[in-house]
matplotlib code that plots the C-alpha trace (Angstrom):
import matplotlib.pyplot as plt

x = [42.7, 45.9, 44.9, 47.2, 46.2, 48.4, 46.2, 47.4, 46.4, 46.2, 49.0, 48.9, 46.7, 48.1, 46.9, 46.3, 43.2, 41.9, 39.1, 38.4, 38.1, 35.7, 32.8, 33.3, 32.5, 29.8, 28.1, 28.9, 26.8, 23.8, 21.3, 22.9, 23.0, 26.0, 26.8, 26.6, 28.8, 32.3, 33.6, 34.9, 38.1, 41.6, 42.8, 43.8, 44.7, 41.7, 41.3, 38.5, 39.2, 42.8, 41.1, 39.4, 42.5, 44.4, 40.8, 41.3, 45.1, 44.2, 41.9, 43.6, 46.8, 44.3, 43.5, 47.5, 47.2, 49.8, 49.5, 51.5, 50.8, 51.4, 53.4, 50.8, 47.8, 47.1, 46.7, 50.4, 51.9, 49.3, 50.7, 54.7, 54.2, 52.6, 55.5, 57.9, 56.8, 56.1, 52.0, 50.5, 48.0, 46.0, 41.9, 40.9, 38.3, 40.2, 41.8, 44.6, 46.6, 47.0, 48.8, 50.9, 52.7, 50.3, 50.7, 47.0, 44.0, 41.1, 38.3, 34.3, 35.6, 32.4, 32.0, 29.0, 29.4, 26.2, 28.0, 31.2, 33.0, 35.8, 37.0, 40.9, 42.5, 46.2, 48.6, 49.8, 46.9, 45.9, 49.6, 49.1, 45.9, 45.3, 48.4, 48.4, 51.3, 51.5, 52.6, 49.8, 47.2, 48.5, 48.7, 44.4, 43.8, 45.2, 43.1, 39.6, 40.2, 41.4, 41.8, 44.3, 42.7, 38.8, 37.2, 40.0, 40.7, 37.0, 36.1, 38.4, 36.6, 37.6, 37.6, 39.5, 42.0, 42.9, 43.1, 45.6, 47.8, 47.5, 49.2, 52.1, 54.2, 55.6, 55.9, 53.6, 51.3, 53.6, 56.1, 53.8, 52.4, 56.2, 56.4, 53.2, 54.7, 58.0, 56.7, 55.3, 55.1, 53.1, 51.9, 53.6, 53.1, 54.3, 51.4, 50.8, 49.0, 45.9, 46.0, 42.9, 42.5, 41.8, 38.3, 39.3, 42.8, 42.5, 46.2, 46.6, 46.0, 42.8, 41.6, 41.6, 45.8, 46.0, 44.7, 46.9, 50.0, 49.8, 50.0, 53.3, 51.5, 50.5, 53.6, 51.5, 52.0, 48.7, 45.3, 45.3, 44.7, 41.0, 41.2, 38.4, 36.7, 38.6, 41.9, 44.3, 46.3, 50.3, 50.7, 52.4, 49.0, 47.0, 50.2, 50.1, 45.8, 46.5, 49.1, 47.1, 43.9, 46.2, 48.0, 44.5, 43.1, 46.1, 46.2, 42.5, 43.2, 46.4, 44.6, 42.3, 45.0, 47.3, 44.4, 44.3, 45.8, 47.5, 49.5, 52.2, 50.5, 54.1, 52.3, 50.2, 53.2, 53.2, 51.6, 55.3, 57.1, 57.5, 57.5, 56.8, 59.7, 61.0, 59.0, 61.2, 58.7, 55.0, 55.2, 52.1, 50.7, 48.7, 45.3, 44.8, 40.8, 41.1, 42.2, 39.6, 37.1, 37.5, 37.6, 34.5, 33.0, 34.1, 33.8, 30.5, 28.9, 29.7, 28.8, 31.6, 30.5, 29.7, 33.2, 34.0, 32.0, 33.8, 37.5, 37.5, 37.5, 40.5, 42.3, 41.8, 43.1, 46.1, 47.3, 46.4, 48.7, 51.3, 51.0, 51.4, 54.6, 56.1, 55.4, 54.4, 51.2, 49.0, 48.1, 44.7, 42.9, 43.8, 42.4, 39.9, 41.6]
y = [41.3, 41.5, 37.8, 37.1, 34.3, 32.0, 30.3, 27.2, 24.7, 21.5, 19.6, 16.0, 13.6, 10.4, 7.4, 6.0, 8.8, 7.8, 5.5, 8.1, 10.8, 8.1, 8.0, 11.6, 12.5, 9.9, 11.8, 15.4, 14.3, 12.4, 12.7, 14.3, 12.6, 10.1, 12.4, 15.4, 13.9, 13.0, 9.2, 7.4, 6.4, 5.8, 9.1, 11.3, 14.2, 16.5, 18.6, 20.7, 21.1, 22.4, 24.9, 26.4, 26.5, 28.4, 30.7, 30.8, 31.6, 34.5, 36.1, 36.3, 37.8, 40.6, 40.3, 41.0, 37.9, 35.0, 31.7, 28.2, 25.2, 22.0, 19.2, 16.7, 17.1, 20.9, 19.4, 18.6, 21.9, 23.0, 21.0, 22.2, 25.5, 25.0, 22.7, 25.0, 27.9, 29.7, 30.1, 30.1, 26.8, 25.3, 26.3, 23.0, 20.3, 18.0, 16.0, 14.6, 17.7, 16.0, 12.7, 15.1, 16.5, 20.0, 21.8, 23.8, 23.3, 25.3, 23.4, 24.4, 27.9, 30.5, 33.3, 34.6, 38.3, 37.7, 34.9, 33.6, 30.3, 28.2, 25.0, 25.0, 21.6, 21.7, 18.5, 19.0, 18.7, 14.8, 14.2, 15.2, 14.3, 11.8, 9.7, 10.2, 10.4, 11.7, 7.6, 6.5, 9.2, 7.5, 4.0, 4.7, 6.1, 2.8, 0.7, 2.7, 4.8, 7.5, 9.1, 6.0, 3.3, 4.5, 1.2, 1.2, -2.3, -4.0, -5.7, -3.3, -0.4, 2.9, 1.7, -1.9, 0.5, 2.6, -0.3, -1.8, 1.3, 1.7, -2.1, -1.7, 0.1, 2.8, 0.7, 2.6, 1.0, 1.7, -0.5, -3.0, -3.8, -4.5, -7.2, -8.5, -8.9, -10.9, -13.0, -16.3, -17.6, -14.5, -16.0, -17.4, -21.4, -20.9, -22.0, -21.4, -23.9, -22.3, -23.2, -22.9, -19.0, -18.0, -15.9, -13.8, -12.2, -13.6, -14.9, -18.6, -20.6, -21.4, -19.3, -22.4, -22.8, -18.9, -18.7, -21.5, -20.3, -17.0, -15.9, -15.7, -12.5, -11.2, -11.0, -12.9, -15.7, -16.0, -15.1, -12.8, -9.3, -8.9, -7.6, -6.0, -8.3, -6.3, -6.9, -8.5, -11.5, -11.2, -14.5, -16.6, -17.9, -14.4, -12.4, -15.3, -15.2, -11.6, -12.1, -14.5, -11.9, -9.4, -11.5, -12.9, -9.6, -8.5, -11.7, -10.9, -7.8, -8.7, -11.7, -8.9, -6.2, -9.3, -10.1, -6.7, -6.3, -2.9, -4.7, -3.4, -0.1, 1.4, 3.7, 5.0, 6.2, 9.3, 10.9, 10.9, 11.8, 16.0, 16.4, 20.2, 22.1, 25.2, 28.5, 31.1, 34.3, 34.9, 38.4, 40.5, 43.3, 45.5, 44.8, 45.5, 47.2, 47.5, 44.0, 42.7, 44.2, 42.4, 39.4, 39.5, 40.4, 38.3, 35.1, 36.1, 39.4, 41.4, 45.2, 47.0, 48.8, 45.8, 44.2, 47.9, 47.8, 44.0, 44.9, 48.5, 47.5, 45.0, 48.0, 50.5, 47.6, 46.9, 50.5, 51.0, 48.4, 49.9, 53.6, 51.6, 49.9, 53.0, 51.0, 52.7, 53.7, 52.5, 55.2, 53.8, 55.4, 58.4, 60.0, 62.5, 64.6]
z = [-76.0, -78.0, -79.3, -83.0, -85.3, -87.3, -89.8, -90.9, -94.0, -94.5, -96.6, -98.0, -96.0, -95.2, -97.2, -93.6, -93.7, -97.0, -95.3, -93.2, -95.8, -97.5, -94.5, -94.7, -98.4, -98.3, -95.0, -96.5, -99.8, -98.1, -100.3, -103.5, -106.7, -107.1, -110.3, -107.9, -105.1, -105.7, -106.4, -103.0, -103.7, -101.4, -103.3, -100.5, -103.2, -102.5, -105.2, -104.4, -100.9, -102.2, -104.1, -101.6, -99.2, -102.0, -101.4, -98.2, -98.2, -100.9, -98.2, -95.4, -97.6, -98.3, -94.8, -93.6, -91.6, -91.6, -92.7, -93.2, -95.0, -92.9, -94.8, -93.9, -91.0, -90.3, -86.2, -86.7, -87.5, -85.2, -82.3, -83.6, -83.5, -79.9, -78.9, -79.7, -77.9, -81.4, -80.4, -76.8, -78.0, -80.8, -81.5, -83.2, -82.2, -83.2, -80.6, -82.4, -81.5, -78.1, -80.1, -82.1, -78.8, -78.6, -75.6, -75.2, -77.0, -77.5, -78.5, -79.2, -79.7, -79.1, -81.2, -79.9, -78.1, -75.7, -74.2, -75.6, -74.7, -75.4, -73.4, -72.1, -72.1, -70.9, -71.7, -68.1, -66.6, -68.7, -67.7, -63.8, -63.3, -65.6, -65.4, -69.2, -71.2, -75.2, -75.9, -73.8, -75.6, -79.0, -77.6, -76.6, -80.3, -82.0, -79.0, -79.5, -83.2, -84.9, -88.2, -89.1, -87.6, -87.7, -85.9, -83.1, -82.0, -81.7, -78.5, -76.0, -75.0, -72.9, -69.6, -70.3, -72.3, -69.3, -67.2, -69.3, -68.9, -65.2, -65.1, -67.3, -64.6, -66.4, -69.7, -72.7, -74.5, -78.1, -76.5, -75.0, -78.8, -79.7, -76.7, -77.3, -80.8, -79.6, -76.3, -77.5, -74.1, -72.6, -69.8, -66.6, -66.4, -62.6, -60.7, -56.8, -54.7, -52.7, -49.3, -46.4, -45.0, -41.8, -41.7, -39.0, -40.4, -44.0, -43.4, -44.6, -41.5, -39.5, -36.9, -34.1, -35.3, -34.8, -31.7, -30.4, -32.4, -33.7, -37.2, -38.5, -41.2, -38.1, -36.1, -33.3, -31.0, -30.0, -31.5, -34.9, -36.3, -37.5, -41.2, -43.4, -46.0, -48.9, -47.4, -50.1, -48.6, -49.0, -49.5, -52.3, -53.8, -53.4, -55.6, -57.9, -58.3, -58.7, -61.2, -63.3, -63.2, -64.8, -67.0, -68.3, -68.5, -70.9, -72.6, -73.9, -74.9, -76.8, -78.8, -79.7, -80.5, -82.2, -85.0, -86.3, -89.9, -89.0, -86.2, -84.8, -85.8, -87.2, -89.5, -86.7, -85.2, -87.4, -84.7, -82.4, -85.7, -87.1, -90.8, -90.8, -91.2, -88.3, -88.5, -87.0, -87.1, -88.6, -91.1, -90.6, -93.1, -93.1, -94.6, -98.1, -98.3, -102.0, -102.8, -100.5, -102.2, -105.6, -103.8, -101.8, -104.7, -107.3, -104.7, -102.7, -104.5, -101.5, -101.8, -101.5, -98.6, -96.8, -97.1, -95.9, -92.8, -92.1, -92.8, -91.5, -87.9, -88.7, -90.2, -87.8, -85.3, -87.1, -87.4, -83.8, -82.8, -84.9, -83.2, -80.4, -80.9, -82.9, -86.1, -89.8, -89.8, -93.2, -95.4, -96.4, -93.5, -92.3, -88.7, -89.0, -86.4]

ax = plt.figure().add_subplot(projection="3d")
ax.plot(x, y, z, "-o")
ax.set_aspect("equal")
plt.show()
């Protein structure tokens, strides 16, 4: 398929992750002995798990494959390289590449050659079709959690968050939190006065003054327009009940949002700021059979001729692709004819 993989590590996790990276460890060592299982502390070093990505980078040297190191979150230099047109999209399962401005994701990624899957999710299409912008993504990750703020805001759930962003009228929810911050008087004291409806038009007025005058919603001079019972009323009072409906439905939300202690969520904002520094070009090599040999075997007791049977087909890929593009061809296999 011509597919080519850029690895990339993590870097230094954010001490916004640390409680996070706490539920974690604790689920990962269910049921081990606490002098077994790592302490749970706001360290967001990760020793061991930096061992195993220095491993990992080791392998796929041996391997001729490329590889970064992210400067923080591995889904951010994920999402960089796919915003700038360096890879075609992101495979991660992680949906936070969406918050850190990835283009295409790639997520439950299936191996399996019987019947192989992987789900497509485009940020045009949340954008098109979902109204969603990369602000309002991170604005719904602060509201119902993330990585940073695991419990989300509690009391506001998905379908009051959405609803809030489909009344802000272009505003995003980032710069909502800073005018929720500033107003003190948040909602209007302007109050409308209800006056009598008519039943027939729903047009303040009665139907017996309508049909002897008209209705001036109408554009009649006699009689009125029957309306269905859903029909919303133009009138001063109807904008200003709808108004106040809003404005209460916000306000709730806000007292919630407001009593968090992470409020205005500036850390969060991470998420619309690149630390990873420009990657111009990947370097692949050919792989190195020898090399991968030791290191299977030194690090999983693989047979030589096992790791053989695995790397082989990598290497008679690579050098394949090289013929192709009148690149030299490795000397450690040679064609039989």
């Amino acid at each position: 398929m011509g597919v080519k993989l850029v690895f990339v590590m993590e870097g230094e996790a954010p001490i916004l992750k640390a409680e996070t990276m706490r539920k974690r460890t604790e689920i990962r060592y269910k049921g081990f002995k606490k002098s077994a299982a790592p302490k749970c502390t706001t360290n967001t070093g990760r020793g061991r798990f930096k061992a195993v990505l220095r491993e990992c980078a080791e392998m796929l040297d041996y391997m001729g494959l490329p590889w970064v190191t992210a400067a923080g979150e591995a889904e951010a230099m994920c999402a960089y390289l796919d915003s700038q047109g360096l890879v075609d999209g992101c495979i991660t399962n992680d949906g936070d590449a969406f918050l850190y401005g990835a283009r295409t994701v790639y997520r439950n990624f299936n191996m399996n050659t019987k019947d192989p899957q992987v789900d497509c999710y485009r940020t045009s299409r949340v954008q098109t079709e979902l109204h969603l912008s990369r602000e309002s993504l991170v604005g719904l990750a602060i509201l119902l959690g993330c990585d940073y703020i695991p419990k989300g805001i509690p009391g506001v759930g998905k379908e009051q968050a959405l609803r809030l962003i489909q009344t802000l009228q272009g505003q995003t929810l980032l710069q909502r939190f800073i005018q929720w911050k500033e107003d003190d008087a948040f909602i209007s004291e302007g109050v409308a006065k209800k006056v009598p409806h008519c039943n027939v038009c729903r047009h303040p007025g009665s139907a017996k003054a309508h049909e002897r005058g008209g209705c001036l919603l109408c554009d009649s001079k006699q009689f009125c327009q029957p309306q269905d019972f859903d029909y919303q009323c133009p009138c001063d009072w109807h904008r200003y009940e709808q108004s106040r409906q809003a404005l209460s439905f916000e306000a709730n939300i806000r007292k919630k949002t407001l009593a968090s202690p992470m409020f205005p969520f500036t850390e969060v904002q991470e998420f619309l700021i690149p630390k990873d520094k420009p990657v111009s070009h990947f370097k692949r090599r050919q792989p190195n059979l020898l090399l991968m040999q030791k290191f299977t075997y030194d690090k999983m007791e693989w047979p030589a001729h096992y790791t053989s049977e695995k790397v082989l087909v990598l290497m008679t890929y690579t050098n394949l692709m090289n013929r192709k593009h009148g690149r030299e061809v490795s000397l450690q296999i040679k064609p039989l004819r």
